[in-house]
Every structure is written in C-alpha cells, then in structure tokens.
N, C-alpha and C positions, 0 to 999 in steps of 0.2 A: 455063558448065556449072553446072545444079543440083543441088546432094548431094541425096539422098533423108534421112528423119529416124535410120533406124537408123544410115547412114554416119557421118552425124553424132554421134551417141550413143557408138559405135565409138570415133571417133576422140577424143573426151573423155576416155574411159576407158581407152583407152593412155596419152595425157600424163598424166594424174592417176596413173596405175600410174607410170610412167616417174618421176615426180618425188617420188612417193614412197618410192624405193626410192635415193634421191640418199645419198650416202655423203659425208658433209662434217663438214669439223672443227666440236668446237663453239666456238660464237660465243657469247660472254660479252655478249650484246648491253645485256643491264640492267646499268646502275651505282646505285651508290650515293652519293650524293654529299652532304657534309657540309661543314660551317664554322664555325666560333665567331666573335659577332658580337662587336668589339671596342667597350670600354663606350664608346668617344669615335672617331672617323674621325679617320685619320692623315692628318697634313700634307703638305704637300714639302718640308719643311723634315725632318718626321721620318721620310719613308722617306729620306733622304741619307743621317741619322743612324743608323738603322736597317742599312744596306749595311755602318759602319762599327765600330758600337758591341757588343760582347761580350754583353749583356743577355740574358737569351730574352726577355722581352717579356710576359712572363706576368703579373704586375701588369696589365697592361691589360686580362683579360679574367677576369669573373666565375668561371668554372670551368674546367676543362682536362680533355681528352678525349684518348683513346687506342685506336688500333684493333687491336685485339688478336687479328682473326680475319679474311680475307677469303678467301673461298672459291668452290666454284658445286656444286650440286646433282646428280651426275651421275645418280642414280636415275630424273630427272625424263625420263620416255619419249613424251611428248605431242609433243615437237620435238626438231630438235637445238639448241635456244636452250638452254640453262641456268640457272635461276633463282640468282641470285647470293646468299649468307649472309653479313654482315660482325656481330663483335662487339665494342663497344667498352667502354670504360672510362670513366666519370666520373667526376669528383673538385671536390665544390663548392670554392671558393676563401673563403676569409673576407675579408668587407669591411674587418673593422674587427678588430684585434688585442685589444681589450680591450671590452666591453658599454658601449653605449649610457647604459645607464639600469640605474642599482641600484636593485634593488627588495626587499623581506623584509617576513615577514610578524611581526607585532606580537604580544604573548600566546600564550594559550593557544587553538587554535581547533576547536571545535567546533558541532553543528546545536542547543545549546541557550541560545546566546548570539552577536550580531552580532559580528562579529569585524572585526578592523585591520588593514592593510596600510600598508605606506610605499614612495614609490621617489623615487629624486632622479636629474636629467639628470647625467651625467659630462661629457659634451662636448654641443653644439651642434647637430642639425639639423634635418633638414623634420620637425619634429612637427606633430602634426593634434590637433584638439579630438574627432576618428574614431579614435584610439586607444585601446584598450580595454587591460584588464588580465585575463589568462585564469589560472586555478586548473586544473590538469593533474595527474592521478597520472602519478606516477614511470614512463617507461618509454612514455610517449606519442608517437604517430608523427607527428602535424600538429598545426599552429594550430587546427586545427578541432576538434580531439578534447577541449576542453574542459570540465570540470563545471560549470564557471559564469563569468559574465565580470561587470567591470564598468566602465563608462565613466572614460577621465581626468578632470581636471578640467573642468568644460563651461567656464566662463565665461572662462576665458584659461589659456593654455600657462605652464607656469614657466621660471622661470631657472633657467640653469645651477646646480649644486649648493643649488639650494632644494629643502628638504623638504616630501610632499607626502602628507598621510594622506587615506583614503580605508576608509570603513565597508561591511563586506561581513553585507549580510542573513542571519540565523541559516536562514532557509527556505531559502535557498540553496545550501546549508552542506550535504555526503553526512551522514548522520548516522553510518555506520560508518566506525570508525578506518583508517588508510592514512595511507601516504605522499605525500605531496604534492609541488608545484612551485608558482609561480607565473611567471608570462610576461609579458612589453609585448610586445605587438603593434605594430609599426607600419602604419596605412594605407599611406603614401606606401611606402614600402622591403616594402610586402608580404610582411614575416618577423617573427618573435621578435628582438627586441635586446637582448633582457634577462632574465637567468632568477635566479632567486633560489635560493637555498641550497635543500634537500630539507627540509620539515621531518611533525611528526607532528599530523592532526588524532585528536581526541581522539575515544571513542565516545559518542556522544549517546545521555542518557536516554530521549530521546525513539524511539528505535531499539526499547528493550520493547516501549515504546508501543501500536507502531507496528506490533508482531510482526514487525518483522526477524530480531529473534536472541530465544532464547527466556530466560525468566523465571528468576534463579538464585537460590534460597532453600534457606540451609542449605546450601550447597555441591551441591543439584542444580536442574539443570536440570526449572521447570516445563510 
C-alpha cells in the first residue's frame, strides 16, 4: 500500500506532537568531571601503602581543589536535559617552605642613576642562564606585569650562597617615586621564587624634565 504525501506529513506531525508533549524526569545527562594530576604516578608499592597509611596524600599534588557547589539549571526550558553548574575551590600549594633565591635591591634607586641589585641561590635547583630578574610595584598580579627586567648572569649559573650583583639601567628606571618589589623568575619552574623586601624608588629629576609632575619654585607649583 502507498501512503499519499499529505498522510505522510499527517503522521510526522502527530509523533512529533506526541513526543513533544513527553512528561519525563530530568536527566542530569552532562557531567562534570575533574581530577588533580599527581606531580609523580603512584606505584604498587604506594597504593598498598596508600590503602594503609593515615596521610591525605596532599604533598603530592601542586594544589588542592574543592567542590563547593553542584547543581542543574532548572530554568533551562529547551529540553528536559538540564545544563549542570558546579563551583569549586582552589588553593595553590607551595613547593617550597622558604624562597629559592634572595634577592634586595642595593642603594638608593632612582631614573637619575643605574642602580644595583643582588640575589644569592638559598638552595639548589633547575636554574636557567633564561632567568630573568623583574622590578614590580607593590600589589602586582603576574610575572608579567613588570616595569622592567633584567637577565641573570649570561655566562654561568652561580653557586649555592654566591653573591651575585647585577646593574640596572637608569632609562629603565620609572622615574616617579613608588613602591617597588623585585622578583626571580624561573624559566624551568615557570613562577617567581623569590621576592625581595618592598622598598622606595626615589623621584627622579628627570620627572620635571620630562613634564611628568610640574615645576615647584618658591613652594608653588609652575
């Protein structure tokens, strides 16, 4: 038997009515799914240990996370699927209890004279001759957010507790007063290991100059 085209048409548009009109619980069909990657792969030796040992185990991984919300979207009227919300918690972990690498800066420093820094290794490890040293105001959010950097020593890494001066160009220098930082970068470890005390650059003559801040003669402002 052959349907004619309207039968056909007909009968689409009841099943399509029909299943649209389906009454069903919702289905949390999307997950979410997470994991913290542990900085070394366990043994068999250490999940035995693991089954038996009190430990949480959290030395082993860089940060620790926390879920702190999971939920489903019931607003969402397109389906009966439900779009799933979870919120979590982070919490970076420190590698290292105490900094890498001391560093402080030397004098007085301002844009009208090269200025000095020093930093000496504390402990031992993957340093790069790609290490840089970064100048930061106070209250800076990334590595990257620096006023100026300048390279370690190029021609060899130092020893442990050697001291390591290193000349910072006056043009390089903000010329208006602030608060400062100074930072090690490490290439390899892709973080700061080392931050130096807060200290004050000073405001540079060159700042008049320059018509940054204006001309004080006689207690006014020219």
């Amino acid at each position: 038997m052959v349907l004619s085209t309207p039968v056909i048409l007909s009968s689409f548009l009841h099943s399509m009515l029909h299943y649209s009109t389906k009454k069903r619980k919702p289905a949390w069909t999307d997950r979410i799914l997470w994991r913290i990657k542990p900085k070394t792969q366990p043994s068999e030796d250490d999940d035995e240990k693991a089954s038996t040992s009190t430990d949480d185990g959290l030395d082993e991984y860089p940060l620790q996370v926390t879920q702190d919300k999971y939920t489903s979207d019931m607003s969402y009227g397109v389906s009966d699927h439900k779009p799933v919300i979870a919120i979590f918690g982070l919490e970076l972990r420190k590698y290292f209890d105490t900094p890498l690498v001391h560093i402080s800066p030397l004098g007085t420093w301002s844009g009208d004279q090269d200025a000095l820094l020093s930093y000496t290794f504390q402990e031992d490890f993957m340093s790069s001759t790609w290490d840089w040293i970064g100048l930061y105001k106070v209250g800076f959010k990334s590595p990257s957010d620096y006023e100026t950097f300048v390279w370690v020593r190029e021609d060899e890494l130092p020893e442990t507790n050697e001291v390591i001066e290193i000349s910072v160009d006056k043009d390089e220098i903000p010329l208006l007063s602030g608060q400062y930082v100074l930072g090690y970068y490490s290439t390899n470890m892709q973080s700061i290991i080392g931050l130096s005390a807060s200290f004050q650059i000073v405001e540079s003559k060159r700042a008049v100059m320059e018509g940054l801040i204006p001309e004080n003669i006689n207690g006014l402002n020219k």
